[in-house]
Every structure is written in structure tokens, then in C-alpha cells.
RODO-2510 file (C-alpha; in nm, 4 decimals, decimal comma):
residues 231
     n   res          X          Y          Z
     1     x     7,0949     8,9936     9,4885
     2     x     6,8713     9,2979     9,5291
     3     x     7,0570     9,5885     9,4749
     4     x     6,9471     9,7685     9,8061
     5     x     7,1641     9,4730     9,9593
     6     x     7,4609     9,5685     9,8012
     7     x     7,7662     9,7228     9,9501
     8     x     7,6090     9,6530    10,2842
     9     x     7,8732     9,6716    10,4984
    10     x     7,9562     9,3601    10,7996
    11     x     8,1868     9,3056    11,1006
    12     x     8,2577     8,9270    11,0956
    13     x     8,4073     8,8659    11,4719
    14     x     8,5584     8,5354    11,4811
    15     x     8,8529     8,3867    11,6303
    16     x     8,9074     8,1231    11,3706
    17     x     9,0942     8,2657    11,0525
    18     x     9,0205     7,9636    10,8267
    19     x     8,6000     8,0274    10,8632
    20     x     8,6509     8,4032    10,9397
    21     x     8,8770     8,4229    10,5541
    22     x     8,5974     8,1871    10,4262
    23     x     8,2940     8,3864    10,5246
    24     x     8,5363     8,7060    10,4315
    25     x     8,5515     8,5535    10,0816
    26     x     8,2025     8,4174    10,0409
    27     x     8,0054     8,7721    10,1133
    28     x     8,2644     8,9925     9,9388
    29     x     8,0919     8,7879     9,6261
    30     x     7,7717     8,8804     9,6937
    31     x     7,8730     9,2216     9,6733
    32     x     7,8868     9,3185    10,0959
    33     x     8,1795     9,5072    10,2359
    34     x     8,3099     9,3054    10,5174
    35     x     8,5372     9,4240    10,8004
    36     x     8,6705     9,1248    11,0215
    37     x     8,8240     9,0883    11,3568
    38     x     9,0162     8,8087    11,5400
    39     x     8,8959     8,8959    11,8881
    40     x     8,6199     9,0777    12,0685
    41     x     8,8641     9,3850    12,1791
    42     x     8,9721     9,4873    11,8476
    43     x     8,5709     9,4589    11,7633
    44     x     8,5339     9,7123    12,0380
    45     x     8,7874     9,9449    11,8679
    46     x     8,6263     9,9293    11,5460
    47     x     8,2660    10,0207    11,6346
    48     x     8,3982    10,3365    11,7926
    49     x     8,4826    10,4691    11,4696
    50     x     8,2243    10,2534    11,2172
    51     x     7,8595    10,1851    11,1600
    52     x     7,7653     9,8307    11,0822
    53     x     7,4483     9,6987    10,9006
    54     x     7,5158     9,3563    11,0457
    55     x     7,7580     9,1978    11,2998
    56     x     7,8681     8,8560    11,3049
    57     x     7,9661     8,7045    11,5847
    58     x     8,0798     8,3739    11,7223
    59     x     8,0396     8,3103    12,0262
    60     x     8,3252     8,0839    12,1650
    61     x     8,6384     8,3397    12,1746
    62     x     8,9391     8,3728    12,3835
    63     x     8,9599     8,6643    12,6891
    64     x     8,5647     8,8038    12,6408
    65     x     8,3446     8,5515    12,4293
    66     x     8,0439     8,6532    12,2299
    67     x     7,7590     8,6467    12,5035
    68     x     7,9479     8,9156    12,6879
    69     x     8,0741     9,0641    12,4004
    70     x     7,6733     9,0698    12,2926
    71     x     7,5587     9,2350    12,6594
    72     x     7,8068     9,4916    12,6566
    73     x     7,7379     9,5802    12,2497
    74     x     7,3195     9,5775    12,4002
    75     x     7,4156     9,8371    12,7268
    76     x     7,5790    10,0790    12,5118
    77     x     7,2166    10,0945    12,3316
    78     x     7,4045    10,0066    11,9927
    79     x     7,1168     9,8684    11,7897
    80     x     7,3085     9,6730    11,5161
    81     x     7,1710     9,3510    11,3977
    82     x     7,3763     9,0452    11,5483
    83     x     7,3583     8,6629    11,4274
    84     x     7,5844     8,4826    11,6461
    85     x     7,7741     8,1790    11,5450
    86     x     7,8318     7,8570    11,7426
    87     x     7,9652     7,5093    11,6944
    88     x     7,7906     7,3740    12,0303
    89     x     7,4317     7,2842    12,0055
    90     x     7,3143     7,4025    12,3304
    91     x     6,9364     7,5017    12,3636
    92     x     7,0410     7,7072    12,6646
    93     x     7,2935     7,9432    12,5223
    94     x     7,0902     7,9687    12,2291
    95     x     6,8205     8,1359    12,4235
    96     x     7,0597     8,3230    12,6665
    97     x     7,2174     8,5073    12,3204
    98     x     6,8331     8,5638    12,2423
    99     x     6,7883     8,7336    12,5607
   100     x     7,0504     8,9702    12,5387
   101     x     6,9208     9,0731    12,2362
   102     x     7,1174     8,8718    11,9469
   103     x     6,8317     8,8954    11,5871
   104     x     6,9328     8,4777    11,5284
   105     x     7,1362     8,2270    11,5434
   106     x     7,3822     8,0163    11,3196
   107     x     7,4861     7,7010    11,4291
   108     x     7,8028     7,5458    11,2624
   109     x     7,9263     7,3607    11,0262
   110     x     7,6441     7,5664    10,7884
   111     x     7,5503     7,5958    10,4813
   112     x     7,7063     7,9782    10,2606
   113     x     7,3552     7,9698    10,1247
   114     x     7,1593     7,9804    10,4932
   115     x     7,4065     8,2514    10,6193
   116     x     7,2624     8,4477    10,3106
   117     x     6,9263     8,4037    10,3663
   118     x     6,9818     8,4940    10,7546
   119     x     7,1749     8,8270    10,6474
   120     x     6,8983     8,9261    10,3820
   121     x     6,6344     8,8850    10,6935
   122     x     6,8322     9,0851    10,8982
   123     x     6,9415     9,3544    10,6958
   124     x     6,6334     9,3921    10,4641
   125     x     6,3649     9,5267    10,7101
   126     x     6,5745     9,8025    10,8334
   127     x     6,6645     9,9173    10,4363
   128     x     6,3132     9,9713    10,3739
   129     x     6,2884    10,1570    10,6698
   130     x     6,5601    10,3885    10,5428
   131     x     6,3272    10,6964    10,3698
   132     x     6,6234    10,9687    10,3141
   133     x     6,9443    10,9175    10,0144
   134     x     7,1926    10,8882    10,2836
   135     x     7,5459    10,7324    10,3108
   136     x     7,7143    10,6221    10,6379
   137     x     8,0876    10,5938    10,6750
   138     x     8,2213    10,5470    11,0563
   139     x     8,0309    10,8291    11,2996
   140     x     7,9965    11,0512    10,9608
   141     x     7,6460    11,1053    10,7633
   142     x     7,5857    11,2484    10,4601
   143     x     7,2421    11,3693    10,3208
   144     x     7,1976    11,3603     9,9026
   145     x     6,8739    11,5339     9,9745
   146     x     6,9836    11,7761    10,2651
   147     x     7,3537    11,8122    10,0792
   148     x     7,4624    11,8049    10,4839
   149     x     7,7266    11,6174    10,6307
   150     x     7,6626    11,5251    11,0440
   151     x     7,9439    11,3769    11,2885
   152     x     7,7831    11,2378    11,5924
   153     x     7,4811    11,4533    11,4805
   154     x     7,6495    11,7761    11,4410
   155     x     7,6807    11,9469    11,0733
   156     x     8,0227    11,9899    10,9546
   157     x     8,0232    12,3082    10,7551
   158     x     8,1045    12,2508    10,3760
   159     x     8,1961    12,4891    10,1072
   160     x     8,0106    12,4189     9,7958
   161     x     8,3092    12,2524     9,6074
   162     x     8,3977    12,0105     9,8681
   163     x     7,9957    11,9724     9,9065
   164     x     8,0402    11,8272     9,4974
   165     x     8,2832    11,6200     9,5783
   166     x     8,1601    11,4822     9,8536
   167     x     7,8364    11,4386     9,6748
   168     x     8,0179    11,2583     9,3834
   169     x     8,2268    11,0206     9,5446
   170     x     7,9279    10,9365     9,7874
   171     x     7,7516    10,8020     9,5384
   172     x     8,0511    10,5923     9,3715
   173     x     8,1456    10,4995     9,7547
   174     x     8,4462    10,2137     9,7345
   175     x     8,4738    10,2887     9,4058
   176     x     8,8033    10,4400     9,2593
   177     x     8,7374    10,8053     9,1072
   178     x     8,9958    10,9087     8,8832
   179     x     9,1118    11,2884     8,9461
   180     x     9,0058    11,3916     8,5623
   181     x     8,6586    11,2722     8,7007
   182     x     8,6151    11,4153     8,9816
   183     x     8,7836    11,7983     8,7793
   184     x     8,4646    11,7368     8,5230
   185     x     8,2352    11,6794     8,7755
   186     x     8,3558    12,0049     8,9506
   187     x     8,3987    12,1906     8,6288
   188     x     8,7320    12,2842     8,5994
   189     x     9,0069    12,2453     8,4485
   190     x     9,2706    11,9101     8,5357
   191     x     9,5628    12,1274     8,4414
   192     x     9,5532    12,2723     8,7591
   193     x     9,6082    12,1524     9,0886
   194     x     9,2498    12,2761     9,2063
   195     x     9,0951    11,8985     9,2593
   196     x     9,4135    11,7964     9,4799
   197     x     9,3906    12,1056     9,7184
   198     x     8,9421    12,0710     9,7404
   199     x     9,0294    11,6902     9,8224
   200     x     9,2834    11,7748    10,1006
   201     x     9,0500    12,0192    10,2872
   202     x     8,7318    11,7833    10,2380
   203     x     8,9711    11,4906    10,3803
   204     x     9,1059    11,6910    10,6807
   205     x     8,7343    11,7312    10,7756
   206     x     8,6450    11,3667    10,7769
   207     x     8,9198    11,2421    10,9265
   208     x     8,9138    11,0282    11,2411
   209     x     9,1118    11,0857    11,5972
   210     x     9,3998    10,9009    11,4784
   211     x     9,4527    11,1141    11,1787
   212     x     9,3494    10,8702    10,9410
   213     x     9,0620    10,9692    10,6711
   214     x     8,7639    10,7684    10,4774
   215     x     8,8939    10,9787    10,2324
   216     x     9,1844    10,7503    10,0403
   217     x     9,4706    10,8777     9,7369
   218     x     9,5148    10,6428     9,5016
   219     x     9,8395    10,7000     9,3819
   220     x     9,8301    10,7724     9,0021
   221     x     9,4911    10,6885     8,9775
   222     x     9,2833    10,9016     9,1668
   223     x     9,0855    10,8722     9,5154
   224     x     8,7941    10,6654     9,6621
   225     x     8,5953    10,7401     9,9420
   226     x     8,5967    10,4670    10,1850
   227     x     8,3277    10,2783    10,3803
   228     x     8,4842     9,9837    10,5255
   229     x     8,7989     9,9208    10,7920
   230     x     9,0204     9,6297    10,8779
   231     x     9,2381     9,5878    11,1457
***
């Protein structure tokens, strides 16, 4: 896979656990973080707090199905990519999704490699249109170039040590950084307990309304700075 595709991240919205686990399974191989969701409601919940490259979404669900799950995502102006999922070959709904704004359409039983080839001609286009070194992780942004970090478009002020870590585990995103890593990277020593108290004031400034933080301990192993969510 290109590399720009990797560690895209996806909300799979499905009501079925047996396809939503296999399409789970089948993209965390080809190197995308997935997120997943057993109704449109919890869906809701999640893109308060998360950016997507690409949603998933099927369109036959209990309570709110996909069309008007699709019409509300479209009114709120939220731009995602969307490649709805059906199991009913109906010409009509097809182009209804279409006119609400869904980017294509996935009709099942299908093939792992077409879903692929649909993702990689959704997501591509808008990663070539992305010009700055710049990480997403729910409503937070973070500039290599800039060295800024925006929630909701406002700068969060940064000393310069939390800046370096921020920096470092940004680029290592969902990967596990030991905390003898992250004390080189800084330049101090790991005898201390420097790198724990830098990583709890950098985590109580990315932290979400609930308290929780992108910003994950590892117990005996270090920390990793988190891009995905599951509910």
C-alpha cells in the first residue's frame, strides 16, 4: 500500500458485528486505524470528539438508518468521505444516498479487494491535497512545521519540552514510546522523574470533556499517543 495511506484512520458504522469484525479485521491489515460502531447514535458521539478520513456506513440500521444518518452528518457541513453499504439493490436509494452527498456506494456481499480500491479513491485525492506535516487526533491539530498545536482552531500554548514531546510521539503516533525514549529525545536524564511530570502536563492539555486523554500510559512500558477511539 502507499505509505501516505497508512494509518488512515476509519469509522466503520454497521449494525452487523460478524461483517463490522470482518471489515474491522481486513483494513487493520492494510495498515488503517479503524474505529467501529454498532449504531448510528454512538457514531454521533464519536465524531464529536474525532476526525475521520473515511466513514463507512451501512445503510439498513435499527432507530436512525444510514440515509438519515448521511443528511444529518451533510447539515452539520462535516465534509468526511462516506461509502455507504447496502445489501438491497435498489437503483433508487442508491441515487437518494448520492444526493445527500454519500462519495460511492458498496453493495453487498463484496469483494475485501473492491472495498480497497473504493477507500484508496476516496481517501487519496484529499492526501495530496494535504500541503502542511500535520497530525489530527479528535478536534486537536498539530503543525511539524508551525510546532503549534490548535483545538477547534485555537492554539494551545506549549512550553518547549512538552512542544518535544509532542513533536516526538506525533510522529511515532499509535506507536508505543518507551519512557527512556522519549528522556533521550528530551535530553535528560531517566533517573529522574522529569519525563513522567512533562507527560502529565502535556496530557492534561489534550484531554477531552470527559477527562479522558489521546495521551495513553503504558504501564511499564512507556506511553503512546493515540489517534483512534472505540466505543
Amino acid at each position: 500500500m502507499n505509505e501516505k495511506l497508512e494509518n488512515q484512520h476509519i469509522l466503520c458504522i454497521d449494525d452487523d458485528n460478524k461483517i463490522r469484525e470482518l471489515i474491522k479485521k481486513f483494513l487493520v491489515k492494510h495498515n488503517f486505524i479503524v474505529s467501529s460502531s454498532s449504531n448510528a447514535l454512538e457514531a454521533g458521539k464519536m465524531l464529536k470528539f474525532y476526525k475521520f478520513d473515511l466513514i463507512i456506513l451501512d445503510i439498513m440500521m435499527p432507530k436512525v438508518n444510514g440515509i438519515i444518518f448521511l443528511e444529518k452528518l451533510r447539515k452539520m457541513d462535516n465534509k468526511t468521505p462516506v461509502l455507504m453499504l447496502s445489501a438491497i439493490s435498489d437503483i433508487k436509494k442508491k441515487l437518494q444516498t448520492y444526493r445527500l452527498g454519500s462519495d460511492d456506494y458498496l453493495l453487498k456481499p463484496f469483494e475485501p479487494e473492491e472495498l480497497i480500491f473504493k477507500i484508496k479513491k476516496l481517501i487519496q485525492p484529499r492526501i495530496n491535497l494535504k500541503i502542511n506535516n500535520k497530525i489530527l487526533f479528535g478536534n486537536f491539530e498539530f503543525d511539524f512545521n508551525l510546532q503549534e498545536l490548535k483545538k477547534n482552531n485555537k492554539q494551545i500554548k506549549l512550553t518547549n519540552k512538552e512542544l518535544m514531546i509532542l513533536d516526538f510521539l506525533g510522529k511515532n503516533i499509535n506507536i508505543q514510546i518507551s519512557r527512556e525514549k522519549i528522556a533521550q529525545n528530551l535530553k535528560i536524564s531517566n533517573t529522574s522523574r522529569t519525563v513522567d511530570v512533562f507527560i502529565a502536563r502535556l496530557r492534561k492539555k489534550i484531554e477531552n470533556k470527559d477527562g479522558s486523554s489521546f495521551l495513553k500510559t503504558i504501564r511499564g512500558k512507556g506511553y503512546v499517543l493515540k489517534s483512534d477511539y472505540e466505543v
